[in-house]
N, CA, C and O of each residue as an XYZ file, in Angstrom:
692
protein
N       0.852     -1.191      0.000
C       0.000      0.000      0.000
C       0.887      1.239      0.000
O       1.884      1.452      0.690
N       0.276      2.058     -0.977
C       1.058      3.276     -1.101
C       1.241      4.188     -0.015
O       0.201      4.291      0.635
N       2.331      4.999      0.489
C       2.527      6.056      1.834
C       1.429      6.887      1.770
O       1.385      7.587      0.759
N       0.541      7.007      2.552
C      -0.597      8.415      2.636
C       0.382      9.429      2.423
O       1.568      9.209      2.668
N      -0.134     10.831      1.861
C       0.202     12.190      1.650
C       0.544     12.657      3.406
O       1.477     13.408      3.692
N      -0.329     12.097      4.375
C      -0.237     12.908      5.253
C       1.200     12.444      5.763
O       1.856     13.160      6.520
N       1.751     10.945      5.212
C       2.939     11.176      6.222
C       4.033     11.646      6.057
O       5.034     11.397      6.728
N       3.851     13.120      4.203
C       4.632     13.652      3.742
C       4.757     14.962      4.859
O       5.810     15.516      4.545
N       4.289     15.529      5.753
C       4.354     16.930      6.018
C       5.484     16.742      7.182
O       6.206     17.737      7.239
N       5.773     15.881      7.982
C       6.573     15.804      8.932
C       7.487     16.374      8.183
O       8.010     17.473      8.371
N       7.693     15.567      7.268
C       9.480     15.104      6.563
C       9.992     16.550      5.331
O      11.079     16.830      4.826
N       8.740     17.129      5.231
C       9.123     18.737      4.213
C       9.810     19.428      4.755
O       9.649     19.849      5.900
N      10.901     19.717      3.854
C      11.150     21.483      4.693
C      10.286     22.282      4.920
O       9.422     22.470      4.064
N      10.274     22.681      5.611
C       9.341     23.983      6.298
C       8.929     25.017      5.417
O       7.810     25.493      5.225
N      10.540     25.398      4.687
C       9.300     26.455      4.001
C       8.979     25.957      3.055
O       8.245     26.872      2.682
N       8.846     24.827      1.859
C       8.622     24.183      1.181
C       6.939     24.098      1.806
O       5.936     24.695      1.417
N       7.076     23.345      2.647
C       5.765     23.240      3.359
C       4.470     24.274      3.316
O       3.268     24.148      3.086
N       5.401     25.415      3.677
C       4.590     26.753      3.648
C       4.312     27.047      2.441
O       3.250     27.573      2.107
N       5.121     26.775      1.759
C       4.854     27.130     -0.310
C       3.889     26.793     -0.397
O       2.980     27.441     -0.915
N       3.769     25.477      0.169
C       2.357     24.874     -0.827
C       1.277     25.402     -0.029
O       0.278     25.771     -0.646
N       1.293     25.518      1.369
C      -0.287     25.975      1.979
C      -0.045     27.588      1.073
O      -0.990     27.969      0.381
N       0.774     28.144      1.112
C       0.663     29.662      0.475
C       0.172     29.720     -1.186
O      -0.581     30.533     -1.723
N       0.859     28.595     -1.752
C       0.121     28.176     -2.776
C      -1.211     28.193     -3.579
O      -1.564     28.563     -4.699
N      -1.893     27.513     -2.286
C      -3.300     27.115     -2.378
C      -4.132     28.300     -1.922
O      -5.069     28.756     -2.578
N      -3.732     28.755     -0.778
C      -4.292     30.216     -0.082
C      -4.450     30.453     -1.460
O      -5.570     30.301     -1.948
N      -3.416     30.833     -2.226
C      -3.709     32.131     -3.369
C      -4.728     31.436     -4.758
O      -5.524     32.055     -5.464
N      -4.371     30.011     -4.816
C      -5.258     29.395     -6.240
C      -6.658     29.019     -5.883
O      -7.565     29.335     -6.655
N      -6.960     28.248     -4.569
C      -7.930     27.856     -4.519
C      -8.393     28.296     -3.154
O      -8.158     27.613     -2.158
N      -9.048     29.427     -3.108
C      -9.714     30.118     -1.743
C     -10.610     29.413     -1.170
O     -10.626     29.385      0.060
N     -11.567     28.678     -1.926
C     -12.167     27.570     -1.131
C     -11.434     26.426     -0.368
O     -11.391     26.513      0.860
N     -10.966     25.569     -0.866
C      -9.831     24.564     -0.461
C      -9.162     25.387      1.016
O      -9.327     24.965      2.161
N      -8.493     26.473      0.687
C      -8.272     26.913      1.657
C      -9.439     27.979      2.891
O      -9.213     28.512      3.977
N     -10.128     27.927      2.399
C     -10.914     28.107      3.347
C     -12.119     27.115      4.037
O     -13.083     27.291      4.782
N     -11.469     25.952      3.329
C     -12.137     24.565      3.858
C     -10.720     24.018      4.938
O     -10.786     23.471      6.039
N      -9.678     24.353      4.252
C      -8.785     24.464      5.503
C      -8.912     24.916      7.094
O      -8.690     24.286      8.128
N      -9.367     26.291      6.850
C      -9.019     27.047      8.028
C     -10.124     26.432      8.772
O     -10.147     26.226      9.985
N     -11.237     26.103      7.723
C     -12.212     25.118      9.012
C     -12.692     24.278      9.600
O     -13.723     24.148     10.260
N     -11.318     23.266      9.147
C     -11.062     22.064      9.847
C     -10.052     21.620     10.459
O      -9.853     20.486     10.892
N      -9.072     23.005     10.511
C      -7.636     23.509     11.812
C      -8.287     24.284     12.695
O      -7.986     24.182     13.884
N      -9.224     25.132     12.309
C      -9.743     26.221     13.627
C      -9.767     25.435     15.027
O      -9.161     25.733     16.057
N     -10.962     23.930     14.703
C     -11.225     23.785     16.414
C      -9.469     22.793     16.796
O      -8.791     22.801     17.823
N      -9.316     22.276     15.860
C      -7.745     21.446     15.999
C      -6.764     22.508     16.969
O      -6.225     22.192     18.029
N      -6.709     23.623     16.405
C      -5.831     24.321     17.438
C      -6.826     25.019     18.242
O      -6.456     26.070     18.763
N      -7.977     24.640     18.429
C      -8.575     25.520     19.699
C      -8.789     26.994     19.332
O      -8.173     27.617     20.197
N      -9.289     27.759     18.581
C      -9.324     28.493     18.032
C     -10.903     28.407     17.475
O     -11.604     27.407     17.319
N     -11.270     30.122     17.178
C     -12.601     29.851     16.184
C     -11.814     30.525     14.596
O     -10.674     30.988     14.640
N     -12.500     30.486     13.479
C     -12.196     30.475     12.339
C     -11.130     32.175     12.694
O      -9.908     32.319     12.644
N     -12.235     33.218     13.035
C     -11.637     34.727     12.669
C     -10.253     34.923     13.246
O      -9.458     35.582     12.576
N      -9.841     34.387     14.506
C      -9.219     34.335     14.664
C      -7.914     33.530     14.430
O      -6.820     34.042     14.669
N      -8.021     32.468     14.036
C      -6.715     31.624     12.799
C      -6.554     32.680     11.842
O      -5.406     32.972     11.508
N      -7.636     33.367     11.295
C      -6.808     34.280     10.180
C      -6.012     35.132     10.336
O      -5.172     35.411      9.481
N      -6.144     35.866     11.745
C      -5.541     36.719     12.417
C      -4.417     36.934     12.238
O      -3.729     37.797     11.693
N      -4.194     35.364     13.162
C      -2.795     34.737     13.158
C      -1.873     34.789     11.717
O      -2.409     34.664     10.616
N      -0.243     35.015     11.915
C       0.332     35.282     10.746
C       0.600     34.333     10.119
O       1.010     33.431     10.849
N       0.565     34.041      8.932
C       0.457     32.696      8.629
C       1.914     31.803      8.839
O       1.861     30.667      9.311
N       2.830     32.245      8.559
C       3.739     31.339      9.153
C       3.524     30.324     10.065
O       3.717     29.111      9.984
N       2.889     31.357     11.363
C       2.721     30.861     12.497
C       1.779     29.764     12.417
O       1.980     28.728     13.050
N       0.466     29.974     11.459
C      -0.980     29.593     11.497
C       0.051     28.282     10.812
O      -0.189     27.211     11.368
N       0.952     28.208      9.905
C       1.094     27.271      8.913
C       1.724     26.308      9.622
O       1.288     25.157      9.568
N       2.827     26.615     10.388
C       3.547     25.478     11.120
C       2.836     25.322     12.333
O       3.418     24.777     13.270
N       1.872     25.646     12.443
C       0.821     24.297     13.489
C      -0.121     23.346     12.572
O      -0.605     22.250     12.855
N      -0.249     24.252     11.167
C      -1.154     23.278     10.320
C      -0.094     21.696      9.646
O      -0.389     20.504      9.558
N       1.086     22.425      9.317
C       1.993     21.104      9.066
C       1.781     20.200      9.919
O       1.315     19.083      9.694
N       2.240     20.811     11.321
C       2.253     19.130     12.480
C       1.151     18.589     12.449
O       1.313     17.371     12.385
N      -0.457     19.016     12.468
C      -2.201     18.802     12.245
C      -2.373     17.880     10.921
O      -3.229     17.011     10.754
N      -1.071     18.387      9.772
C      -1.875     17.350      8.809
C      -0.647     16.348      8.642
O      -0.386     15.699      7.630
N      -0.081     16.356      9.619
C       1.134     14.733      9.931
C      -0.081     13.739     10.494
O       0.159     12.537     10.382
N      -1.256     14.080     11.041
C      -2.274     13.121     11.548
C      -2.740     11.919     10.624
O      -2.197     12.179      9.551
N      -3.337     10.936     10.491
C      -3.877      9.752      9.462
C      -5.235     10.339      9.470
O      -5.891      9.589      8.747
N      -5.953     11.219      9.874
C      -7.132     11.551     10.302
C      -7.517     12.362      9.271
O      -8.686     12.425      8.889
N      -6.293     13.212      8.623
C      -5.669     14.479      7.918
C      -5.621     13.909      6.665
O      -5.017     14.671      5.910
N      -6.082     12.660      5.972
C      -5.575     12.281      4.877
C      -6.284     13.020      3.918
O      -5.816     13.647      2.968
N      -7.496     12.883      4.267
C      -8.376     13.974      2.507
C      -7.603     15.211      2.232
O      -7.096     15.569      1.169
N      -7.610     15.938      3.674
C      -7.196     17.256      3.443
C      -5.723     16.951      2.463
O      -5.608     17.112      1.248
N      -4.712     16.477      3.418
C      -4.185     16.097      3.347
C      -3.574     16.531      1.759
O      -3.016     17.528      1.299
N      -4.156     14.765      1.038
C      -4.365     14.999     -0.387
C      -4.637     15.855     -1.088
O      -3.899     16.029     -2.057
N      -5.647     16.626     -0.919
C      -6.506     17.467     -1.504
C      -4.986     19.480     -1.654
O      -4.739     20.180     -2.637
N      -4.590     19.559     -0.545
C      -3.813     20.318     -0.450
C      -2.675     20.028     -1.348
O      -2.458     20.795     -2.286
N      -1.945     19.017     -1.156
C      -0.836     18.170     -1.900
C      -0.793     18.240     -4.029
O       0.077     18.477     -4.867
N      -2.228     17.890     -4.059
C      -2.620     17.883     -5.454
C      -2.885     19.335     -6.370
O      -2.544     19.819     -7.449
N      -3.725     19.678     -5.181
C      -3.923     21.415     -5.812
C      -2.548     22.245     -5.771
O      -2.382     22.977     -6.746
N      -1.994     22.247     -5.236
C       0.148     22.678     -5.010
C       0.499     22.284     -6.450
O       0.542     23.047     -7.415
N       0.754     20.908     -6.435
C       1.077     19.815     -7.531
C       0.551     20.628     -9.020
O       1.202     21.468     -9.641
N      -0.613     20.174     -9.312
C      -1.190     20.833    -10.511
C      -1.596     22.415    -10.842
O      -2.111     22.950    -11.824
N      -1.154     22.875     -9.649
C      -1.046     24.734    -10.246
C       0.182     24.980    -10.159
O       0.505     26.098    -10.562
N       1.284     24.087     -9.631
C       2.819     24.838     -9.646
C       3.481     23.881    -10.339
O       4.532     24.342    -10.782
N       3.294     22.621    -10.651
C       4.271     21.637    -11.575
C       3.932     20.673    -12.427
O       4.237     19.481    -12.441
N       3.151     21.428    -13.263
C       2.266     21.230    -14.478
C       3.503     20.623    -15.589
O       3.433     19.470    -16.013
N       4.260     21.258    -15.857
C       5.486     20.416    -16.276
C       5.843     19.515    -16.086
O       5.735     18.811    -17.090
N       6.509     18.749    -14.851
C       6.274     17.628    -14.281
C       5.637     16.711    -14.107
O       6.080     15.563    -14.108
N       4.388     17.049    -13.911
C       3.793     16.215    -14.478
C       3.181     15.462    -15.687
O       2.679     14.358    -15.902
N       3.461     16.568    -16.354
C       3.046     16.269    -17.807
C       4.350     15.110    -18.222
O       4.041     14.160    -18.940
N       5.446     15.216    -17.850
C       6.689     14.809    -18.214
C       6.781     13.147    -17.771
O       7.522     12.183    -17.967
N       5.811     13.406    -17.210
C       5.509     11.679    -15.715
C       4.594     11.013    -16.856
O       5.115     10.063    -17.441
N       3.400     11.358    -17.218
C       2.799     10.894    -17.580
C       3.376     10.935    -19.085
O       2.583     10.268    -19.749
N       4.250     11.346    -19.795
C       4.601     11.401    -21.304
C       5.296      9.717    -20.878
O       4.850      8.596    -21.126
N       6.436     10.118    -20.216
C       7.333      9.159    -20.133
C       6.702      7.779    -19.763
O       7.344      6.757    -20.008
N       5.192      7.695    -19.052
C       4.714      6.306    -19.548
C       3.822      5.599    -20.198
O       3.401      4.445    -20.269
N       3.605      6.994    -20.808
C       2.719      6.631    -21.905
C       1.433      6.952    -21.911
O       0.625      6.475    -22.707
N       1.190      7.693    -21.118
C      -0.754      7.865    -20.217
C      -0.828      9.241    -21.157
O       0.013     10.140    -21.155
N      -2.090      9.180    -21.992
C      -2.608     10.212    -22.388
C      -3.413     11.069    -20.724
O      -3.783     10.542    -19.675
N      -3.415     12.643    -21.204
C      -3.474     14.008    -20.074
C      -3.431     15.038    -20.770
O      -2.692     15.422    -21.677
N      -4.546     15.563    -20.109
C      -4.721     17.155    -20.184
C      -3.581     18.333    -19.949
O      -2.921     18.057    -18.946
N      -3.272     19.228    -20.405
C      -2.516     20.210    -20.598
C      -2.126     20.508    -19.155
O      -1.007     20.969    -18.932
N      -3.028     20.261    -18.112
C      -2.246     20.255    -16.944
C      -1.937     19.061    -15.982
O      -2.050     18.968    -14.760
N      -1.564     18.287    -16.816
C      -1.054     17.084    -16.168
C      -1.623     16.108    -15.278
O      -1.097     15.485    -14.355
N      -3.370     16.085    -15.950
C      -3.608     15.809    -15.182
C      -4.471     14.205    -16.819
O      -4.778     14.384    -17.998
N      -4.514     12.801    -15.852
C      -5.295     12.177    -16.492
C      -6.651     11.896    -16.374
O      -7.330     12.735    -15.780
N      -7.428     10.471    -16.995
C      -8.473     10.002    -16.126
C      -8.285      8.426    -16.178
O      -8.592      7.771    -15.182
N      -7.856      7.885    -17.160
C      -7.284      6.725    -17.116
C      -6.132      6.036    -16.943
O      -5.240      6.527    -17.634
N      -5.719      4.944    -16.200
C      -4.373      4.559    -15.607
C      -4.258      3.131    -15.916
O      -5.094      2.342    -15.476
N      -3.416      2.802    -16.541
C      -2.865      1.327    -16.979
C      -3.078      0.293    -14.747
O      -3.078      0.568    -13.547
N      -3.196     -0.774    -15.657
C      -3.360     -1.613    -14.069
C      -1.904     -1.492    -13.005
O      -1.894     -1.315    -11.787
N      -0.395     -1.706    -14.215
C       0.889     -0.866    -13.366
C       1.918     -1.402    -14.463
O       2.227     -2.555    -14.763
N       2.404      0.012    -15.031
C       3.511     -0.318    -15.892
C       4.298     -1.061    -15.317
O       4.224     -1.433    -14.145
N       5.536     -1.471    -16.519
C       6.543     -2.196    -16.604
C       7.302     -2.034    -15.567
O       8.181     -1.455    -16.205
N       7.822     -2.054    -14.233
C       9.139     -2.028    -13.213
C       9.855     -0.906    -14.144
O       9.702      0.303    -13.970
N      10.657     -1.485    -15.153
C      11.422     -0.496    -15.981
C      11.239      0.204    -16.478
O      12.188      0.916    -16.808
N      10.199      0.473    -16.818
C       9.128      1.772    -17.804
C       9.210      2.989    -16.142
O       9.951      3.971    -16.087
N       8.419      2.619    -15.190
C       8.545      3.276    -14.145
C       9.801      3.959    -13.602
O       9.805      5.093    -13.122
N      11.238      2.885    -13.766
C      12.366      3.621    -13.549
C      12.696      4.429    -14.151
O      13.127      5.515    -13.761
N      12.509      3.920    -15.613
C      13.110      5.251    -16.666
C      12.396      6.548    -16.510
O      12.989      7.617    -16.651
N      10.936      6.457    -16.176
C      10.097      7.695    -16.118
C      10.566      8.390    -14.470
O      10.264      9.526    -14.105
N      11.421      7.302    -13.586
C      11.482      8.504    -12.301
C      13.375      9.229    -12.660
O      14.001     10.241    -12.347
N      13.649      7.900    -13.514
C      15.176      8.956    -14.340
C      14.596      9.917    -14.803
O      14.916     10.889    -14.118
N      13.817     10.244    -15.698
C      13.350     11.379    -16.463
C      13.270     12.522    -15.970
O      13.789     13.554    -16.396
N      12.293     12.304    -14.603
C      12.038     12.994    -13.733
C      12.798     13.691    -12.896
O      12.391     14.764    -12.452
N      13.823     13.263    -12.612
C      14.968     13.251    -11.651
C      16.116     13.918    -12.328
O      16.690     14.759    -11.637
N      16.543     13.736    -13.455
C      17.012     14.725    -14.112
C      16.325     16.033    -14.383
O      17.209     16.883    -14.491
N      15.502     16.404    -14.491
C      14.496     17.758    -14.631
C      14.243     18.324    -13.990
O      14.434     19.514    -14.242
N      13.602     17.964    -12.620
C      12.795     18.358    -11.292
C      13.745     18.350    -10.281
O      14.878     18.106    -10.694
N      13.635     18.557     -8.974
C      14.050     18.962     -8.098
C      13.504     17.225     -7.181
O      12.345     16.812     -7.227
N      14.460     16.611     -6.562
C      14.238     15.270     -6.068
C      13.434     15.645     -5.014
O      12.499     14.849     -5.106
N      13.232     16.299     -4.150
C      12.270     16.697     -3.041
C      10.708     16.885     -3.549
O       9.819     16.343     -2.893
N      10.364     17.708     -4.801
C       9.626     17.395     -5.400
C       8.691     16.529     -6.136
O       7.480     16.395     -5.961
N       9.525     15.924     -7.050
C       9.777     14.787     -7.451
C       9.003     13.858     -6.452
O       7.908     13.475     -6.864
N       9.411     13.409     -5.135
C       9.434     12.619     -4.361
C       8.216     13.104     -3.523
O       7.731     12.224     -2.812
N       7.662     14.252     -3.467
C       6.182     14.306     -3.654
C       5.066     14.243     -4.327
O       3.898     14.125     -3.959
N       5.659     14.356     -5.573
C       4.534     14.215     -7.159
C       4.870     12.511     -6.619
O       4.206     12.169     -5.641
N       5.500     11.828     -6.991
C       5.062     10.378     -7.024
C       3.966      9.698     -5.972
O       3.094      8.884     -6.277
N       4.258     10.276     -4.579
C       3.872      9.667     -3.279
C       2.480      9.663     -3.618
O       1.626      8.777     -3.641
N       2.479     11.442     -3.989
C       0.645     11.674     -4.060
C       0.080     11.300     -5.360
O      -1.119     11.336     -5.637
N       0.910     10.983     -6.038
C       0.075      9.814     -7.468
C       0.083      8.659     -7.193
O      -0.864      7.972     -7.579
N       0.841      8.236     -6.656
C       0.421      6.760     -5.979
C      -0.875      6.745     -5.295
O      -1.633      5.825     -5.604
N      -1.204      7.460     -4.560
C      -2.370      7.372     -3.373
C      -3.361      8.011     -4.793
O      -4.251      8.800     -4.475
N      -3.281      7.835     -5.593
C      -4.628      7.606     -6.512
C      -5.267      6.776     -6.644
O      -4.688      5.708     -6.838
N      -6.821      6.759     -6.621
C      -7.224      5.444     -6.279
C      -6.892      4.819     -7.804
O      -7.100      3.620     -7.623
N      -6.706      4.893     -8.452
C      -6.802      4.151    -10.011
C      -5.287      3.363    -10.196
O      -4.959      2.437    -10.937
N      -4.493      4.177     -9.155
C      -2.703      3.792     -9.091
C      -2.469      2.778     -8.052
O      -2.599      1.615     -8.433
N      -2.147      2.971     -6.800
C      -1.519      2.030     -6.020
C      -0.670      1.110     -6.884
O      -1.031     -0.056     -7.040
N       0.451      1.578     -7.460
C       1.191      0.604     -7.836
C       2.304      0.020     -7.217
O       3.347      0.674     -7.244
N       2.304     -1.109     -6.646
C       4.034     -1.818     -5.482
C       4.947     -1.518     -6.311
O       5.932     -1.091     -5.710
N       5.103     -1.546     -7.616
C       6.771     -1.302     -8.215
C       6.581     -0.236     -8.031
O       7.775      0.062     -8.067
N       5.882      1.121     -7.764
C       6.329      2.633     -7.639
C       6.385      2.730     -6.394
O       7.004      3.713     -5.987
N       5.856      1.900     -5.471
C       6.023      2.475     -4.056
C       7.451      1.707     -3.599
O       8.155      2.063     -2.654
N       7.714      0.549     -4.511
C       9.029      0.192     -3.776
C       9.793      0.976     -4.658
O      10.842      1.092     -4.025
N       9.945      1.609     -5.748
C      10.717      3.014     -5.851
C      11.309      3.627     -4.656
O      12.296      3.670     -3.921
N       9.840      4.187     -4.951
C       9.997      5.460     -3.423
C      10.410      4.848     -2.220
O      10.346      5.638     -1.278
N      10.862      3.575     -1.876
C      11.477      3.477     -0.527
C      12.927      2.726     -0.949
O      13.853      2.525     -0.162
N      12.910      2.427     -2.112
C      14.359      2.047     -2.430
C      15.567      3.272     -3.106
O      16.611      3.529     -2.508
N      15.309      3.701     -3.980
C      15.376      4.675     -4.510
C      16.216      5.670     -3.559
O      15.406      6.291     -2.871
N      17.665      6.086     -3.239
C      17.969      7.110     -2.159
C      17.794      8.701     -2.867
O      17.728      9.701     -2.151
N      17.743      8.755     -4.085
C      17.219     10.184     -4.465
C      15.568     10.377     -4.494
O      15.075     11.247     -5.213
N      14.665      9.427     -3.587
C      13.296      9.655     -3.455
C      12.992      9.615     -2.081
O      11.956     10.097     -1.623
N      14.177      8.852     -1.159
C      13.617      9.347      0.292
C      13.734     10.312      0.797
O      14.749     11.001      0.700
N      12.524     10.670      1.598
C      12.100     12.015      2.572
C      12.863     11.663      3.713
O      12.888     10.519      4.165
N      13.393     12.483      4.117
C      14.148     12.468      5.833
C      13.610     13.498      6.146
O      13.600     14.498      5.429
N      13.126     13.418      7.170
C      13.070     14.866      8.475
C      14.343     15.666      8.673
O      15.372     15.266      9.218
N      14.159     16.623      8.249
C      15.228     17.526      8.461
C      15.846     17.867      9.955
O      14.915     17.698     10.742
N      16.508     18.096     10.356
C      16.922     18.225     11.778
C      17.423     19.347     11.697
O      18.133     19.351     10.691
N      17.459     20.654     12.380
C      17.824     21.995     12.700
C      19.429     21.626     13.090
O      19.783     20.530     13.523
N      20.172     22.583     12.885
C      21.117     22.441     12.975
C      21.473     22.988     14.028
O      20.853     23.947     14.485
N      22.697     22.398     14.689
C      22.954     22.756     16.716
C      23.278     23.856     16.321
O      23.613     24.727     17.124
């Protein structure tokens, strides 16, 4: 079974992290305002006041909130909208390289049952030369957790693979 999205937020850099909630704030005001109202009672808070709050602040309590399994829709839903308004390229480049016809923004509706092992490697070489591996290594996670995907040769990628694992960053002494 493929890694949930949610157990990507631990392991982001921070401000990476913040990109994408800042992201979405700006593309999809609903989404994000379906956000703020299902963190409001999470941090004890009512809605007007989370907005208050600066978002930095508001954002790195929402990161640790959607490290939860509870957090998975949102979760997703945040992850994808980031994904397809900022790396429309990328994805388009994912899906060229295995062959999946998609819309101009990278996005499909039909998915083979699970390419070739090697078709998959060459398409995360592809990838990996182009993109940024931190990236990268989030476009796959959260295409996996498609329901039409779950594919084991891409998820044992992503845990074999040392230019696709996420580590938690550790602050430096």
């Amino acid at each position: 079974m493929p890694s949930p999205t949610h157990t990507l937020w631990p392991l982001l850099p921070a401000p990476l992290a913040n990109e994408i909630l800042l992201s979405v704030q700006k593309t999809n005001k609903k989404l994000y305002r379906t956000a703020l109202e299902v963190m409001a009672p999470r941090m004890g808070v009512r809605v007007p006041i989370l907005i208050e709050m600066p978002k930095t602040q508001r954002h790195a309590t929402w990161i640790q909130i959607l490290g939860r399994p509870e957090m998975e829709v949102l979760s997703f839903n945040l992850v994808s909208t980031w994904l397809i308004d900022t790396q429309t390229p990328m994805l388009c480049a994912w899906l060229d390289a295995l062959g999946i016809a998609h819309g101009d923004n990278g996005c499909a509706d039909e998915f083979p049952e699970q390419p070739d092992p090697a078709l998959l490697k060459k398409g995360v070489d592809t990838l990996l030369a182009k993109f940024d591996p931190t990236v990268v290594s989030i476009y796959l996670r959260a295409f996996n957790c498609i329901d039409e995907t779950h594919w084991p040769a891409l998820d044992d990628l992503l845990v074999t693979d040392p230019r696709l694992v996420l580590k938690r960053e550790v602050a430096a002494a």
